[in-house]
C-alpha positions as CSV (number, residue, x, y, z in Angstrom):
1,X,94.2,123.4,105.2
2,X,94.4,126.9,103.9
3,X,91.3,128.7,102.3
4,X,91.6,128.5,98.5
5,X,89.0,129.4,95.7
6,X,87.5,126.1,95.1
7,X,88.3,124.5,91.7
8,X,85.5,122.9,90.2
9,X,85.6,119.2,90.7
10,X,85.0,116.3,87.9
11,X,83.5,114.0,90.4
12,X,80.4,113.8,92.7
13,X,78.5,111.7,94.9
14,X,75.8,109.3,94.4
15,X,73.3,107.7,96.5
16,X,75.6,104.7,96.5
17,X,78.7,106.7,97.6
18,X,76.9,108.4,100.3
19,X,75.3,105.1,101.7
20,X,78.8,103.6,101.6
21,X,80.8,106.4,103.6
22,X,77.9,106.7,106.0
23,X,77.2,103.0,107.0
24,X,81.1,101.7,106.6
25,X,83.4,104.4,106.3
26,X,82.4,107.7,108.8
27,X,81.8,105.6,112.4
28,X,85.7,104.4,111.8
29,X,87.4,107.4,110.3
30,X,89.0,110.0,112.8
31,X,88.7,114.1,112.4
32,X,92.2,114.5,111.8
33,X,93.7,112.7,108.6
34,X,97.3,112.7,107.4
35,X,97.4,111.7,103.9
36,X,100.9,109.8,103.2
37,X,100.7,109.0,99.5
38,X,99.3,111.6,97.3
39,X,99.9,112.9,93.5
40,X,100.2,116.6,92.3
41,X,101.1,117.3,88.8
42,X,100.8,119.3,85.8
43,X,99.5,117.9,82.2
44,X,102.7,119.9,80.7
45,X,105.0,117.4,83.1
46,X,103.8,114.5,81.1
47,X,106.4,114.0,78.5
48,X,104.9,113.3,74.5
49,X,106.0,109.9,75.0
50,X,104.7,108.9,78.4
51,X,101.7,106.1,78.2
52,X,99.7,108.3,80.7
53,X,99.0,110.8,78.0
54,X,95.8,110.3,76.7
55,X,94.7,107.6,79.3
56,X,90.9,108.0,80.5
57,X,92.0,108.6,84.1
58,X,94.0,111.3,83.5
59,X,92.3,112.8,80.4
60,X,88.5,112.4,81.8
61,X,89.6,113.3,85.4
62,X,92.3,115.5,86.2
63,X,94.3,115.9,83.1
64,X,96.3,118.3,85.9
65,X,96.2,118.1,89.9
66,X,97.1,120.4,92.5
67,X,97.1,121.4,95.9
68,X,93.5,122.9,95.3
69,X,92.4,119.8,93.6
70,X,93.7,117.9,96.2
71,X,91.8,119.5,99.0
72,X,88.6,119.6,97.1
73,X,88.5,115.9,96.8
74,X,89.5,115.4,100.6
75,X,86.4,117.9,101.1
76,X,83.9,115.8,98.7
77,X,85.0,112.3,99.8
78,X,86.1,113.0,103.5
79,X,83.5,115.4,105.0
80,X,84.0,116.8,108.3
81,X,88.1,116.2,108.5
82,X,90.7,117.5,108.6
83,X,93.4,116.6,106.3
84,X,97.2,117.2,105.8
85,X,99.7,115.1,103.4
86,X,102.8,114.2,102.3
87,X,102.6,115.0,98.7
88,X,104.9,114.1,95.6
89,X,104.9,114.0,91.2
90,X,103.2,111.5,89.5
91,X,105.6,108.9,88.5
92,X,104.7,109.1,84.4
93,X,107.0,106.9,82.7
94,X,108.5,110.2,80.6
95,X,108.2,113.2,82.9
96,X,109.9,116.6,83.3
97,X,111.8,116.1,87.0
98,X,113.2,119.3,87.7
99,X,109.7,121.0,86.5
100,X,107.3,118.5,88.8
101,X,109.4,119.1,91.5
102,X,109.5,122.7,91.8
103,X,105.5,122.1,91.6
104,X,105.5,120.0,94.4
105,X,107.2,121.7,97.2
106,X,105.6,125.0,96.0
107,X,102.2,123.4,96.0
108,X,103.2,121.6,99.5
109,X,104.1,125.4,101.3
110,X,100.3,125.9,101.1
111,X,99.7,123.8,104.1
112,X,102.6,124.2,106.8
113,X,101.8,121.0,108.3
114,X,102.4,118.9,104.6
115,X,105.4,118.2,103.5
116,X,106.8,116.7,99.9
117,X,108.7,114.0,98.8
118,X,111.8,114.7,95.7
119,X,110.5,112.3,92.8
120,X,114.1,110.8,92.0
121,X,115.4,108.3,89.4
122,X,119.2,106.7,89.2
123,X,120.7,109.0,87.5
124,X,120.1,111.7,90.3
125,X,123.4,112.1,92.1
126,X,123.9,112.3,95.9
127,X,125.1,116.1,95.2
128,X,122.2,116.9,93.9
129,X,119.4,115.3,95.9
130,X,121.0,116.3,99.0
131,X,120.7,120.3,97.3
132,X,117.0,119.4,97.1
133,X,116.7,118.4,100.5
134,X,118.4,121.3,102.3
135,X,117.8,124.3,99.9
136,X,114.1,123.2,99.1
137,X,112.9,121.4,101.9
138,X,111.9,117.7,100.7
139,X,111.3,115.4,103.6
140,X,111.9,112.0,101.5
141,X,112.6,110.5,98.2
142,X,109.9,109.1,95.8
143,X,112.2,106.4,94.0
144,X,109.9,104.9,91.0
145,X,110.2,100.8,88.7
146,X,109.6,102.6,86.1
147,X,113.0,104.9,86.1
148,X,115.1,101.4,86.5
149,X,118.6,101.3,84.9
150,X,118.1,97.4,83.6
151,X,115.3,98.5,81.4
152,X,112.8,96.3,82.6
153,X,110.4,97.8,85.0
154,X,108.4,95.1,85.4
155,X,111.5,92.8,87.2
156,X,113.9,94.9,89.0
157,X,115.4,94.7,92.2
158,X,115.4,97.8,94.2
159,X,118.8,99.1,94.0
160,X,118.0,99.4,90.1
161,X,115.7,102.1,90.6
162,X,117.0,103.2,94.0
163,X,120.5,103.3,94.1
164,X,123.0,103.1,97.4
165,X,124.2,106.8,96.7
166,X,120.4,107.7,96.9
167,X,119.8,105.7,99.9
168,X,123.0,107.4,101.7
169,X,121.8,110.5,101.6
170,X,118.3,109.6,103.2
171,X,120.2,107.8,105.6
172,X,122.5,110.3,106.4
173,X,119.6,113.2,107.3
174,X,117.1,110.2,108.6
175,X,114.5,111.0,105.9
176,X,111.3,109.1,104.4
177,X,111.3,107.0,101.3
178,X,108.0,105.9,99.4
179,X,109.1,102.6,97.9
180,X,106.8,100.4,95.8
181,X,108.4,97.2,94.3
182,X,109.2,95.6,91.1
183,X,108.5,92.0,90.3
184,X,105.5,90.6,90.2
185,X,106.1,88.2,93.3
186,X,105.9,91.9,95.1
187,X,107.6,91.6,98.7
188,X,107.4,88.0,98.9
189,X,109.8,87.8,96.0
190,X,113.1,86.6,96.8
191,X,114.7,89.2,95.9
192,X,113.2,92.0,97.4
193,X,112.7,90.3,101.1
194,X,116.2,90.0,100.8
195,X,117.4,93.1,99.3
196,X,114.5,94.9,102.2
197,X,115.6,93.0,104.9
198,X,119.7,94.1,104.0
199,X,118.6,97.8,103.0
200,X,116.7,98.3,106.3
201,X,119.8,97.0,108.0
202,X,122.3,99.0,106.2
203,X,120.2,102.5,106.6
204,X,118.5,101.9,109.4
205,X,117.4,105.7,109.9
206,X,115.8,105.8,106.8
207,X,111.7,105.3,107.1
208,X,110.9,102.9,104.4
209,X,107.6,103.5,103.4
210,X,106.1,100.5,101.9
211,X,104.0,102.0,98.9
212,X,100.6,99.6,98.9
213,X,101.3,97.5,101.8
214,X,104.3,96.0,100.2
215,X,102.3,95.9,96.7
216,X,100.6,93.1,99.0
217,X,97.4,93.6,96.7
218,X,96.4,90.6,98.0
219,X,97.0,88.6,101.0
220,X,98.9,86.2,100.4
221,X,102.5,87.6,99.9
222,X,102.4,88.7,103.0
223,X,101.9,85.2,104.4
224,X,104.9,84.1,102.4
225,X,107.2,86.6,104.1
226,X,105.3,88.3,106.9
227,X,107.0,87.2,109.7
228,X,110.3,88.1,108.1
229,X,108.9,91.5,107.4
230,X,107.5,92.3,110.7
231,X,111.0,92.3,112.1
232,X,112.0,95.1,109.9
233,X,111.3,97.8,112.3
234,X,112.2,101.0,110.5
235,X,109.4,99.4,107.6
236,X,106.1,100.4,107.4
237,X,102.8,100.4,105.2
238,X,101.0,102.3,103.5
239,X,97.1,101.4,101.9
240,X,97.4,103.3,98.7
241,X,94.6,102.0,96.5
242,X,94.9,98.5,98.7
243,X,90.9,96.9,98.1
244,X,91.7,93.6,99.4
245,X,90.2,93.1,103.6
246,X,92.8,90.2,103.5
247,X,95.8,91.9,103.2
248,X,95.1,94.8,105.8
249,X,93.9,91.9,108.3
250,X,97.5,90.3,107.8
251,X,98.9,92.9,108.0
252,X,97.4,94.0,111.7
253,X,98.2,90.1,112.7
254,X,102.0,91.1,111.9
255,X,102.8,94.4,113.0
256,X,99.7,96.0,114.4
257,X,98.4,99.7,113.7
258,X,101.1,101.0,114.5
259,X,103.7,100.4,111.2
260,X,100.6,101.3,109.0
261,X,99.3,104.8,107.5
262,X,96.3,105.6,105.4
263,X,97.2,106.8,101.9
264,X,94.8,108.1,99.4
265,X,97.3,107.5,96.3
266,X,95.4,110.4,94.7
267,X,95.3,112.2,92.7
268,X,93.8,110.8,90.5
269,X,93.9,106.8,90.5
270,X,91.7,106.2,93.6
271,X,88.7,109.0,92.9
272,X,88.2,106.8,89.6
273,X,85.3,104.4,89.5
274,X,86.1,101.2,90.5
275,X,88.4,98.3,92.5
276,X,91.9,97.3,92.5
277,X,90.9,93.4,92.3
278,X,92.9,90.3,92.2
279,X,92.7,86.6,91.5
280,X,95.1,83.7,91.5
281,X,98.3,85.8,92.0
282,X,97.4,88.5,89.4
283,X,95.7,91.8,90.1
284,X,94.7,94.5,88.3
285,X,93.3,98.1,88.6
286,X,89.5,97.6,87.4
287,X,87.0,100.5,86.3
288,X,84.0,101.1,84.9
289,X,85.6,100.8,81.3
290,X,87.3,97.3,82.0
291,X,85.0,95.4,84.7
292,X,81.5,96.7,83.4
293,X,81.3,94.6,80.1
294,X,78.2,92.5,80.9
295,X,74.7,93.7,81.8
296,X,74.0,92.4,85.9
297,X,70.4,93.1,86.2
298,X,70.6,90.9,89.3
299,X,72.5,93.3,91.6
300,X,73.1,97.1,91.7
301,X,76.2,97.3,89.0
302,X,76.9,101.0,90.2
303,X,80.8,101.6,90.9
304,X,81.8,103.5,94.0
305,X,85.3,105.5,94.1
306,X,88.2,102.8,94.3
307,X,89.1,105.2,97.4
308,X,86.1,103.9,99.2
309,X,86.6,100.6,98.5
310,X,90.1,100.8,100.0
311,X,88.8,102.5,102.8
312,X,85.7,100.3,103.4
313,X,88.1,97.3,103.4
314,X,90.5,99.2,105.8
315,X,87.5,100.0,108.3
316,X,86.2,96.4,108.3
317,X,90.0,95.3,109.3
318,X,90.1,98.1,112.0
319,X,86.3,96.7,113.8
320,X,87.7,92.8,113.0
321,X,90.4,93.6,115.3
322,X,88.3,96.0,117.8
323,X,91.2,98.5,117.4
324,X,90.7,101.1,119.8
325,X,90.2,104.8,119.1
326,X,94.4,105.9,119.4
327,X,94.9,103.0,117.3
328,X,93.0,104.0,114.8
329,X,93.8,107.6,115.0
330,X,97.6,105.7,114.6
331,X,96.4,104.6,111.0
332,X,94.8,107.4,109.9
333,X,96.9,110.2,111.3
334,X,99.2,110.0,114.3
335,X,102.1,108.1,112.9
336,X,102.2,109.4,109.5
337,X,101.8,112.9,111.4
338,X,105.4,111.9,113.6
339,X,107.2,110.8,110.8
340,X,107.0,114.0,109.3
341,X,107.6,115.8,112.3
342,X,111.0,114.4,112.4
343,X,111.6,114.1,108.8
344,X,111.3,118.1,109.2
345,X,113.2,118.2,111.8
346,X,115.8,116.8,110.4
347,X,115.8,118.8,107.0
348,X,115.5,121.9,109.2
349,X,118.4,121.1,111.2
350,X,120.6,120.3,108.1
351,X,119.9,123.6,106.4
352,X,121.1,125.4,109.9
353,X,124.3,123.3,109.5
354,X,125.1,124.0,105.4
355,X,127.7,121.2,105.4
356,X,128.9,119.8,102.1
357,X,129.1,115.6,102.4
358,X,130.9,114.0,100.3
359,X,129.8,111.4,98.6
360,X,132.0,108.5,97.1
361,X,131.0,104.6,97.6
362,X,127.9,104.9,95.8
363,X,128.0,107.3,92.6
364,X,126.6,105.8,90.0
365,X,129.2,104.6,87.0
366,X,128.4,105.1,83.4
């Protein structure tokens, strides 16, 4: 990582943190760290409408975060490594594209070995997120629910909010795509097995990127549909504020260290106080506003970073299944590390070339 001034961080350690990275967390992690599922952002990108504005996590925390801000929390939380990522815009439900954009691949040319992803939505055409990729140098697409053409985020299929044209394009140059699901079966909805298991088939040089191991929260979708899953080869996972042993366990059972890569999903969700925690077949992003509403003078009530409790359930999976030190270093670095590799590659290659594709079977139609 490049030498910045250090920006003065809104979060430190306790006794509790430090206790919890030494005895769980340090013995498992490796020196090098590739990050595949980070957030930078400005406050001015969040539109006056977006939900986000004004939320605790955002206003208490990092009411802006960027490259800086970014390495400074890898410093605090991850002592001793060293840590590159793929980096892209918050997803806020009313956001200023072309503006968080140009901030990401600006921020990401601090660090050579980073990259960024283009934070698209529908109406994006081919034309103009292929520009992006060759003239700016984005190594992937960040599709989002939220930006869905059916108007309902919360039950879309995945060509609602990532559309074929879209999907071409990363195809066509072999590029990355961070994708997390609508519907609240997550992957072991009907639909979206389906519509993965045709996608994957369709572009099968895109890298789908599975955005919270398949929003696999908990363990059980992935039972529903693993083994269809695990035959996707050109699928993997990512463990972006995934608290849940269960799921990470499953997930080694069905495709091994190899299809799965550490992300932070900061800034700033994960550096918040408290657990991503589920029950029946809900789940929920918990802090210290929303889980602490009783006094426990039983136990120690003290919350730890929701990063460390993803990465304290992601350690115990890796010693559960005795994972050797290359598989772990698989996880945490080397495979992420590839991907981008030949993602900029690729993007390289393609600005060399300066062709003009056209684009016809997809476009969207008003």
């Amino acid at each position: 990582m490049t030498a910045t001034k250090q920006p003065k961080l809104p979060i430190a350690l306790t006794d509790l943190d430090r206790r919890i990275f030494e005895e769980e967390i340090d013995p498992v992690l490796p020196r090098k760290i590739f990050d595949i599922h980070t957030h930078v952002y400005l406050n001015e990108h969040i539109g006056p409408e977006s939900p986000e504005r004004g939320s605790i996590v955002f206003d208490r925390l990092y009411p802006s975060a960027g490259w800086d801000d970014c390495d400074a929390a890898d410093r605090l939380l991850l002592p001793g490594r060293e840590v590159h990522r793929v980096a892209f815009g918050f997803p806020f439900q009313d956001v200023d594209f072309k503006a968080i954009n140009e901030f990401t691949i600006t921020q990401s040319r601090k660090d050579p070995q980073s990259g960024a992803f283009l934070l698209v939505k529908p109406a994006m055409s081919a034309e103009d997120v292929e520009r992006q990729i060759v003239e700016d140098g984005f190594l992937g697409l960040k599709p989002y629910r939220l930006y869905t053409t059916t108007g309902d985020p919360k039950e879309s299929r995945i060509t609602n909010f990532l559309p074929e044209h879209q999907l071409e394009v990363a195809d066509r140059y072999g590029l990355g795509i961070i994708l997390q699901l609508s519907k609240s079966g997550g992957i072991a909805d009907a639909d979206n097995i389906s519509d993965l298991e045709r996608l994957s088939e369709r572009y099968a040089r895109v890298r789908f990127i599975m955005a919270h191991c398949a929003r696999a929260f908990y363990p059980q979708p992935l039972d529903r549909v693993g083994k269809r899953l695990a035959r996707l080869r050109n699928v993997y996972f990512d463990s972006a504020a995934v608290c849940e042993y269960g799921s990470y366990d499953r997930l080694l059972e069905l495709v091994g260290p190899g299809r799965i890569m550490y992300g932070s999903d900061d800034l700033p969700a994960c550096v918040d106080r408290g657990k991503y925690i589920s029950w029946g077949e809900a789940w929920m992003h918990g802090n210290e506003d929303s889980l602490l509403c009783a006094e426990l003078p039983h136990c120690d009530s003290r919350m730890t970073f929701i990063r460390y409790e993803v990465l304290r359930a992601l350690a115990r999976a890796i010693r559960r299944h005795a994972l050797s030190s290359a598989e772990t270093a698989a996880i945490f670095n080397d495979t992420a590390a590839g991907l981008v590799t030949e993602f900029r590659a690729a993007v390289r290659d393609a600005g060399h070339r300066a062709v003009s594709i056209p684009y016809q079977s997809f476009q969207l139609r008003e």
